[in-house]
N, CA, C and O of each residue as an XYZ file, in Angstrom:
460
protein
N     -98.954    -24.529    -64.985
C     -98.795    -23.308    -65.738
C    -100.093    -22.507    -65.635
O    -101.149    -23.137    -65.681
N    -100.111    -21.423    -65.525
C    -100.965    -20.482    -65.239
C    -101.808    -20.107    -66.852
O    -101.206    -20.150    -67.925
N    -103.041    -19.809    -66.736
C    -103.538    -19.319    -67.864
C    -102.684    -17.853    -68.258
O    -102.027    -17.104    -67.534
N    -102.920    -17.810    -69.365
C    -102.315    -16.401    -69.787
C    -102.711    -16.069    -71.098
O    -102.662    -16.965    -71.941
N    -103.280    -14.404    -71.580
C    -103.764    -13.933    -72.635
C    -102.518    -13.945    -73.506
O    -101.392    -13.689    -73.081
N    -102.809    -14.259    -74.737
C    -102.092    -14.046    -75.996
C    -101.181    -12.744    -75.819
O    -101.663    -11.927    -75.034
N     -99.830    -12.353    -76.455
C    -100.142    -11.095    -76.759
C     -99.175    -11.321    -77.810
O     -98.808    -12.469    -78.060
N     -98.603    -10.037    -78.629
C     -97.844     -9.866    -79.595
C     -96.295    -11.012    -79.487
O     -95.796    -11.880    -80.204
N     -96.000    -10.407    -78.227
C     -94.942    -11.215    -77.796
C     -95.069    -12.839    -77.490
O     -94.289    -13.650    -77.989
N     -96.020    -13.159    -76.715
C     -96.158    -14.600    -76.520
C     -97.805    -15.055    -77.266
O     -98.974    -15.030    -76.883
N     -97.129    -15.428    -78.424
C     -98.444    -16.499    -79.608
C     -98.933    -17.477    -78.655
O     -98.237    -17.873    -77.721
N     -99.843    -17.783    -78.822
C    -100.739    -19.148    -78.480
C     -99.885    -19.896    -78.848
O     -99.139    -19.801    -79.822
N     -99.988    -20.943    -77.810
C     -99.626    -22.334    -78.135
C    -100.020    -23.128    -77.519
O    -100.493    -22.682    -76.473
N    -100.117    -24.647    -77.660
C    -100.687    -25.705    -77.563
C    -101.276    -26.104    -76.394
O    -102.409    -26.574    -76.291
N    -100.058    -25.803    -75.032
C    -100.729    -25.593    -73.825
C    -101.233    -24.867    -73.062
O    -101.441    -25.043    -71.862
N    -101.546    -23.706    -73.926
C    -102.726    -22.131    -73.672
C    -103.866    -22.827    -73.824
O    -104.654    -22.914    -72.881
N    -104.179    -23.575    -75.348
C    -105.317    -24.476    -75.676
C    -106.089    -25.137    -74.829
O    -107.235    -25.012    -74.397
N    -104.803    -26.203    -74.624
C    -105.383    -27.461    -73.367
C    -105.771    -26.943    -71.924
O    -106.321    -27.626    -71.060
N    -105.304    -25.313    -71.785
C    -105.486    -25.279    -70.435
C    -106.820    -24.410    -70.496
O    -107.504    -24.324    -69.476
N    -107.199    -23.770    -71.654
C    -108.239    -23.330    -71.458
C    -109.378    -24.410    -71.733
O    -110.402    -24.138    -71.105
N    -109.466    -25.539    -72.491
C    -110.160    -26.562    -72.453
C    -110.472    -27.096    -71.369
O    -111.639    -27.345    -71.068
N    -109.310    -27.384    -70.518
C    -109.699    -27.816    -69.141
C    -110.214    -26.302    -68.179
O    -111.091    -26.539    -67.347
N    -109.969    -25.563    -68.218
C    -111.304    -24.459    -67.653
C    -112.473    -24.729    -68.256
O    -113.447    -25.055    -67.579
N    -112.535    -24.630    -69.605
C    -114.303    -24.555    -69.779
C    -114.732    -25.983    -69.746
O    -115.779    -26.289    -70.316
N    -113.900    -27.037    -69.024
C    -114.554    -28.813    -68.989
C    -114.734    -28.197    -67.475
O    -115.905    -28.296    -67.106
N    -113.995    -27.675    -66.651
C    -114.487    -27.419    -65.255
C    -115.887    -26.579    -64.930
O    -116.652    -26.676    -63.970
N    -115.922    -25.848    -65.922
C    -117.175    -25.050    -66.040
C    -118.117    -25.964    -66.210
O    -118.612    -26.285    -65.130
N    -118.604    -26.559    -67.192
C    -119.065    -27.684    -67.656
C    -119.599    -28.209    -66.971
O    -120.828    -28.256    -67.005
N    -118.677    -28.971    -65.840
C    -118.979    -30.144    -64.981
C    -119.695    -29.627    -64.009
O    -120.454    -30.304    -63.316
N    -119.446    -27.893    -63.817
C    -120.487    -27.386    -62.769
C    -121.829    -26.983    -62.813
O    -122.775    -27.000    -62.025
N    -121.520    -26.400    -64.636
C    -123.179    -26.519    -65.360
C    -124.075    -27.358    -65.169
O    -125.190    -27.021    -64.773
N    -123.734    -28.620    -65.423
C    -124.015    -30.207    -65.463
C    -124.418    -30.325    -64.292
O    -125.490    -30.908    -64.455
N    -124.280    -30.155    -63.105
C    -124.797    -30.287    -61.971
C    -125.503    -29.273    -61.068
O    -126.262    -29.594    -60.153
N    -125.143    -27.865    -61.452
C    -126.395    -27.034    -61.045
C    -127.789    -27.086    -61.843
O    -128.832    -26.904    -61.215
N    -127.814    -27.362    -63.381
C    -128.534    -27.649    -64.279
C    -129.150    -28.633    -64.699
O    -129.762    -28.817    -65.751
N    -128.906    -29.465    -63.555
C    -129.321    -30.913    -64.252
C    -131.123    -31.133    -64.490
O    -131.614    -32.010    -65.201
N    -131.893    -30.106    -63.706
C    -133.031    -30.152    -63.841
C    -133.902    -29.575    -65.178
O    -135.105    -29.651    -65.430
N    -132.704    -28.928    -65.970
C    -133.020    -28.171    -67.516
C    -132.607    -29.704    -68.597
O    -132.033    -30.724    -68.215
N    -133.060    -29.433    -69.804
C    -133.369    -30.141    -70.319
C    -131.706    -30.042    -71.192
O    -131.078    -29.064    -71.598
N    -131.403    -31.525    -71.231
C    -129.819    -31.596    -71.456
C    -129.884    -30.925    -73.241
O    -130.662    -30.865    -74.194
N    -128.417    -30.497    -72.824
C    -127.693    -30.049    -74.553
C    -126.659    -30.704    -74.970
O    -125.954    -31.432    -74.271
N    -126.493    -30.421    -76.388
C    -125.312    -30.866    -76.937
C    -123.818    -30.175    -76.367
O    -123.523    -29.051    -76.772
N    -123.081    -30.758    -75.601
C    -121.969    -29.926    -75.786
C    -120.620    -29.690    -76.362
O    -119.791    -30.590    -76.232
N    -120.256    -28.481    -77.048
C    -118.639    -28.401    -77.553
C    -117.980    -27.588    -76.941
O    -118.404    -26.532    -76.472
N    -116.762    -28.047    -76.883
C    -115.642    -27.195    -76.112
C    -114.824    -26.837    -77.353
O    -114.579    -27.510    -78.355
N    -114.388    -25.313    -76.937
C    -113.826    -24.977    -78.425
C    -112.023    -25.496    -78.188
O    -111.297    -25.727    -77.221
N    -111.872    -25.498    -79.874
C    -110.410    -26.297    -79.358
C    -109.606    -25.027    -79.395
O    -108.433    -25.109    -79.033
N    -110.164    -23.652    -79.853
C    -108.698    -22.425    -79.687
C    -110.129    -21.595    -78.842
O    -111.355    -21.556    -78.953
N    -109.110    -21.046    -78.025
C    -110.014    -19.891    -76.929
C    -110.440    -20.327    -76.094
O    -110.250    -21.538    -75.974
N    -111.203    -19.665    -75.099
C    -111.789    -20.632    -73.879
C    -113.102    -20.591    -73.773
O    -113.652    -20.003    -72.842
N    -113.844    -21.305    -74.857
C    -115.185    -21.465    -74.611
C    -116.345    -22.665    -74.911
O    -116.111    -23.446    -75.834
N    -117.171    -22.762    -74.395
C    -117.993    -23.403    -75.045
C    -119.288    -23.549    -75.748
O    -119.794    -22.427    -75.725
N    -119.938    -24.226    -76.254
C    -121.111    -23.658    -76.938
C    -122.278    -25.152    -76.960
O    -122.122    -26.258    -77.476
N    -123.501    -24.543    -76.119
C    -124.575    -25.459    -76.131
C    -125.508    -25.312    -77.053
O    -125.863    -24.206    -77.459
N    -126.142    -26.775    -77.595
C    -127.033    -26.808    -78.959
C    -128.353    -27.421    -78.360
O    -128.326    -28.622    -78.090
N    -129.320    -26.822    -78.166
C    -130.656    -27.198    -78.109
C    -131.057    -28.393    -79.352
O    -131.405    -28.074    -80.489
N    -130.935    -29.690    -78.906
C    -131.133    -30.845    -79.503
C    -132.534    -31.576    -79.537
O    -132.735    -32.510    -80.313
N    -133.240    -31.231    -78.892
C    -134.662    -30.926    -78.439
C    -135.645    -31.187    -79.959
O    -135.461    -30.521    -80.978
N    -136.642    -32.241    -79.837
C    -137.251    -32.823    -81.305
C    -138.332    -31.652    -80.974
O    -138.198    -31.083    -79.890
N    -139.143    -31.347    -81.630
C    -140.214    -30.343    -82.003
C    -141.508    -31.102    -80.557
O    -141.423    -32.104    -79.847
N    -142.284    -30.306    -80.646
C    -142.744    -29.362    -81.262
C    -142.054    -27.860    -80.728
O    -141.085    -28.149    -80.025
N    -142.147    -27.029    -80.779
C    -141.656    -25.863    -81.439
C    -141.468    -24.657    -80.000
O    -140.668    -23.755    -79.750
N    -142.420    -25.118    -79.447
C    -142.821    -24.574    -77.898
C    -141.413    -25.269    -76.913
O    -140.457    -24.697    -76.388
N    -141.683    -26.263    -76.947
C    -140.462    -26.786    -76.465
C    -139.151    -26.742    -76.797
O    -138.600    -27.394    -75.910
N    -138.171    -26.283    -77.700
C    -137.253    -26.067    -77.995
C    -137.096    -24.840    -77.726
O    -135.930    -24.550    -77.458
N    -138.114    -23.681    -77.683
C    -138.176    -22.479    -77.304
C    -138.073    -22.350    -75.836
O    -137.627    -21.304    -75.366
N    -138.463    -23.364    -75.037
C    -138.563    -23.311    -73.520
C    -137.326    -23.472    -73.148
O    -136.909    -22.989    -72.096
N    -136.466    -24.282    -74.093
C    -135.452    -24.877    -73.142
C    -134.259    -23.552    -73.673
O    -133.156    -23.330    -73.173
N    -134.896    -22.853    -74.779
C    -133.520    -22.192    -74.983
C    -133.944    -21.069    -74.171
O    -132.883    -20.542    -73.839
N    -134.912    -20.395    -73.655
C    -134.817    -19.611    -72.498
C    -134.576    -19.887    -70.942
O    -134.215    -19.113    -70.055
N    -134.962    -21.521    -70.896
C    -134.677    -21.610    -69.501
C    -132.599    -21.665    -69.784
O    -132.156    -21.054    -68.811
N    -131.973    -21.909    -70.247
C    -130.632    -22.168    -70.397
C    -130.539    -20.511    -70.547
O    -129.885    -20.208    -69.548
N    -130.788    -19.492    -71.132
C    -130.291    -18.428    -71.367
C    -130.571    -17.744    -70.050
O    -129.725    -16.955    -69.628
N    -131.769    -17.984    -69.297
C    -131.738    -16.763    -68.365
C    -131.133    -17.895    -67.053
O    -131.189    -17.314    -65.969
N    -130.709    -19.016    -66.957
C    -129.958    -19.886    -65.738
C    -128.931    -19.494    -65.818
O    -128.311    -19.334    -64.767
N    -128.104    -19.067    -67.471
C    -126.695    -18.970    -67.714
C    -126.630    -17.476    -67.785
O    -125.572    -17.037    -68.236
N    -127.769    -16.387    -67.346
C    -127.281    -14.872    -67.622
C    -126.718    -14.837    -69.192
O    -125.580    -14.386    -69.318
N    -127.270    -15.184    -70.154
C    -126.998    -15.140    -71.495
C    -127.689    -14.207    -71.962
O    -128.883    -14.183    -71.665
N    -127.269    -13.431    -72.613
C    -127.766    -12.222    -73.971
C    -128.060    -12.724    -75.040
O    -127.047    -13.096    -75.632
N    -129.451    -13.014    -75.855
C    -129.787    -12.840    -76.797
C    -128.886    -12.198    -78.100
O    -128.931    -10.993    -78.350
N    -128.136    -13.071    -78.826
C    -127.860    -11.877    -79.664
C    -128.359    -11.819    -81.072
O    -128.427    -10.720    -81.622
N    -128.793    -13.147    -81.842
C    -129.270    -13.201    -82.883
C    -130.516    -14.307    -82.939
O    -130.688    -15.326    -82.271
N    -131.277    -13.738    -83.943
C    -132.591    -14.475    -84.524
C    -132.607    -14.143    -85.652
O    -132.418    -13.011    -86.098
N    -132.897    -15.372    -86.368
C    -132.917    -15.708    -88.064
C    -133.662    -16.513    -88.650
O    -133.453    -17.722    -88.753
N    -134.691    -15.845    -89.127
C    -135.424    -16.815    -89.757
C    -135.946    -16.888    -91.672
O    -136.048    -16.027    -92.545
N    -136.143    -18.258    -91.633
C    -135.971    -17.791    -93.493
C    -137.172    -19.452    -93.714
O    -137.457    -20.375    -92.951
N    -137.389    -19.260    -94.513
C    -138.552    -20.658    -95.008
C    -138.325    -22.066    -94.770
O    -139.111    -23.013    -94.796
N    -136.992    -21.999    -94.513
C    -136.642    -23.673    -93.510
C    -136.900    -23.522    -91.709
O    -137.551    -24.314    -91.028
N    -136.478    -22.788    -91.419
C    -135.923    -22.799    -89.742
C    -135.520    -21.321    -89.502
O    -135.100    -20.393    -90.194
N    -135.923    -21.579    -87.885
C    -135.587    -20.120    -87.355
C    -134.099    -20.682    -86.424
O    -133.909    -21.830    -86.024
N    -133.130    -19.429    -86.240
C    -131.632    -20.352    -85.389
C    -131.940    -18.908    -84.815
O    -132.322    -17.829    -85.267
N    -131.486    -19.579    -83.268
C    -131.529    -18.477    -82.271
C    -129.895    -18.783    -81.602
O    -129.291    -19.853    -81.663
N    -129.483    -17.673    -81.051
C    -128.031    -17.201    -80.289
C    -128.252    -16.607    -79.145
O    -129.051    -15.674    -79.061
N    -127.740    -16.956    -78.371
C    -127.344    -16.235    -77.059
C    -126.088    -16.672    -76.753
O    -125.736    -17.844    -76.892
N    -125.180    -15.521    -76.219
C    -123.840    -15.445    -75.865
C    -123.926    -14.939    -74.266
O    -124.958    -14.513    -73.748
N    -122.705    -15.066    -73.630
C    -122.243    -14.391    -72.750
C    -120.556    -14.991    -71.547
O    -119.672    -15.732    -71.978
N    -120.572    -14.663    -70.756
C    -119.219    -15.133    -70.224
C    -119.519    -15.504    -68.917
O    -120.525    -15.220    -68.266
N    -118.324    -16.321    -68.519
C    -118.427    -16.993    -67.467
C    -117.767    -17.539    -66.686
O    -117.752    -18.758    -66.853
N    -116.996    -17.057    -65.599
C    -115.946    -17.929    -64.873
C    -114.777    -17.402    -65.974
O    -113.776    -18.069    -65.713
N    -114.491    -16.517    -67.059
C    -113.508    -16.831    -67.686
C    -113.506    -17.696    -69.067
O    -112.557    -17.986    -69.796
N    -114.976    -18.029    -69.185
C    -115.198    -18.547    -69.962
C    -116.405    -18.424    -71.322
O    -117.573    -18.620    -70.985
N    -116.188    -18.170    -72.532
C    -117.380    -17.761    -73.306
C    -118.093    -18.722    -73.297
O    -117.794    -19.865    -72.950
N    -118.998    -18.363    -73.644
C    -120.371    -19.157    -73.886
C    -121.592    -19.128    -74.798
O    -122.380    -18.194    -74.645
N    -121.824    -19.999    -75.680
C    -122.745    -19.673    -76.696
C    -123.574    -20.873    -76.096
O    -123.387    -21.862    -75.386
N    -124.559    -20.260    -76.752
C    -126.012    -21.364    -76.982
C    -126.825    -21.194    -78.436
O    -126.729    -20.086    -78.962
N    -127.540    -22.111    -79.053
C    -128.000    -22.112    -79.910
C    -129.285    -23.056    -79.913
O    -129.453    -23.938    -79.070
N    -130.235    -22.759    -81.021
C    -131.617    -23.629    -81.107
C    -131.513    -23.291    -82.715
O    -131.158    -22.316    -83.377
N    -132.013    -24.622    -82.993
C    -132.271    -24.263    -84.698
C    -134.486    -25.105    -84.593
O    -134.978    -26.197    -84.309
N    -135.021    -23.751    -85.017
C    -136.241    -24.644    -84.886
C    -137.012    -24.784    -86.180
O    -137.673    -23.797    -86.506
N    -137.042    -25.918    -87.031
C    -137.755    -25.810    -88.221
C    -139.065    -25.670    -88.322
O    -139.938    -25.620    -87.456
N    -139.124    -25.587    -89.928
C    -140.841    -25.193    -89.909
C    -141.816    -26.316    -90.074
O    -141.284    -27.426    -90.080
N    -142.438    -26.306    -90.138
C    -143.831    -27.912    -89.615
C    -143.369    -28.878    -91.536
O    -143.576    -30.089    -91.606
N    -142.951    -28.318    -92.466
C    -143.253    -29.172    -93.489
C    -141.886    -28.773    -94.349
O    -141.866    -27.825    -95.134
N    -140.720    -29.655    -94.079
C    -139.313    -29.858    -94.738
C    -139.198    -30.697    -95.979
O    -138.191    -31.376    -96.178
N    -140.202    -30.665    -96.814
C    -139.982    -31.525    -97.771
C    -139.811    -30.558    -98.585
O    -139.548    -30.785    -99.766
């Protein structure tokens, strides 16, 4: 069965899901191997839509979690879209598309003293 967009007439259903899952696991598997020299992420595949989203898992210090979320954003042509920071942690976003497929990334980087 062929991928196909939602529309009024034909709702999502179950094997729209699975087939876009298996696009963004094919994506994935190609990430995974052009990338293997970047520093690995967490990954989720979303279970409605066709995308996925990488988590900078990366222990401190602070420089380094920052490295890896730019080397992943400018390997993956990702846009910056949000930065947030508040007295715990700063969380950074970059989005963009791919093959058909969305794509998020994220870094959450805390501050030196969480108690």
């Amino acid at each position: 069965m062929a991928d196909r967009a939602p529309t009024a007439l034909a709702p999502i259903v179950s094997t729209d899901q699975i087939l876009w899952q298996h696009r963004a696991t094919r994506l994935l598997s190609r990430l995974l191997d052009d990338y293997a020299h970047l520093t690995p992420l967490s990954w989720t595949v979303w279970n409605a839509g066709c995308g996925l989203t990488g988590a900078i898992s990366t222990l401190p210090p602070e420089v380094e979690i920052r490295e890896a979320f730019t080397a992943w954003t400018d390997a993956l042509g990702l846009t910056i879209t949000s930065a947030y920071a508040d007295e715990i942690s700063t969380r950074l976003l970059a989005t963009g598309q791919r093959d058909g497929v969305k794509l998020s990334l994220t870094a959450t980087i805390y501050t030196e003293d969480r108690t």
